[in-house]
N, C-alpha and C positions, 0 to 999 in steps of 0.2 A: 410150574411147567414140568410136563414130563417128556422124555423121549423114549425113543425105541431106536436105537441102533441098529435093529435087523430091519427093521422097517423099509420097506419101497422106494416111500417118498426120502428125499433128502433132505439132511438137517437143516438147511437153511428152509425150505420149504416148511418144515414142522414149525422153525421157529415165526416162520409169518403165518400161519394158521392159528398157532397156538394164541400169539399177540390180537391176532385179528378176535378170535374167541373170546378174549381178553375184554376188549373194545366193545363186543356185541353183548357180552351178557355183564355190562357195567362193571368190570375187575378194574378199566380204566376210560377216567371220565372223562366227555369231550373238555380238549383243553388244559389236560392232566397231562404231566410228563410222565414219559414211560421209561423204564431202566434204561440206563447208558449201556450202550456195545460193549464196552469193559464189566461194567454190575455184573453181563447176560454171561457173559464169556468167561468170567470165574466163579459164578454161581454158576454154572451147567458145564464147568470146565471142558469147556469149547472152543475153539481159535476166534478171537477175536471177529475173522473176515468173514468168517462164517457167522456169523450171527449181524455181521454188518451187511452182508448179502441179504438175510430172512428182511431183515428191516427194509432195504431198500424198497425190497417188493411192496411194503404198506406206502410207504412214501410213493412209488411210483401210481399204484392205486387211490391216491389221493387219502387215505386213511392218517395217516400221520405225517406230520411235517417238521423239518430242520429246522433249528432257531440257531443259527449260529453262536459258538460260544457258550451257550445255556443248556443245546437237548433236542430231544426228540421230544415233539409234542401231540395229544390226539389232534384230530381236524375239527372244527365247526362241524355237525351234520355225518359224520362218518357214520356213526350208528346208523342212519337211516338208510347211506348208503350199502352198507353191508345187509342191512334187512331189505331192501329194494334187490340187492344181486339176489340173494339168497331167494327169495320170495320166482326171482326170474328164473334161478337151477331148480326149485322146485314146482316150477309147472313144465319147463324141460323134460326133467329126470324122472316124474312120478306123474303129473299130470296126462300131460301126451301118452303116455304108455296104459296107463289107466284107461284111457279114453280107447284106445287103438284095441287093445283087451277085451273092451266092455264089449265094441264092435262087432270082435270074431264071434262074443260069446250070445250075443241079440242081446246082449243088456243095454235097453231104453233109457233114456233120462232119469225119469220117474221111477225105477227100479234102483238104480245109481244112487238116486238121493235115500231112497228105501234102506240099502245096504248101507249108506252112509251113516244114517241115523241109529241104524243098528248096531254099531259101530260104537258110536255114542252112549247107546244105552247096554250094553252087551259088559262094561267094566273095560273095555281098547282104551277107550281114550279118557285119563285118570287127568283132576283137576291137581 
């Protein structure tokens, strides 16, 4: 995990982004325990409540759950839930704008999918 102390967002916020990231691109597997608020908090020499703060937010997202006594643990199914939001912020954030774009410019369907493929074949979008 890294932070940025100049940074916008707040560190609590960083540290449930960063866990969530964590989650989504398998660093922790559903079912897997993730570092105790003490590990996070003298590994990234951070207060404690702040990093019990970043967490809660996964828990409260249903991402990670309390086991009393034991830990924080991933959820059943979180992965998919964070690919299902994410999947929803990005027809929000790029799609709709894309679309609304294409509109001012008279770019048609079929031209869209044109561009798209180009895209594809152009070296953009790298396996």
């Amino acid at each position: 995990m890294q932070f940025h102390f100049n940074e916008s967002a707040p560190l609590y916020q960083q540290i449930a982004s960063q866990l969530e990231e964590m989650i989504f691109t398998g660093g922790f597997d559903e079912g897997s325990q993730v570092p105790s608020t003490t590990q996070l908090s003298q590994q990234l020499h951070i207060n404690p409540a702040t990093v019990l703060k970043g967490m809660n937010i996964l828990v409260d997202a249903g991402l990670i759950e309390k086991h009393r006594g034991r830990g924080m643990f991933v959820r059943t199914g979180a992965r998919q839930k964070i690919m299902e939001e994410r999947k929803d912020s990005f027809y929000k954030d790029y799609v709709k704008t894309l679309l609304v774009e294409a509109h001012k410019l008279g770019i048609n369907k079929q031209h869209l999918v044109e561009l798209i493929e180009r895209g594809e074949h152009d070296g953009t979008i790298k396996d």
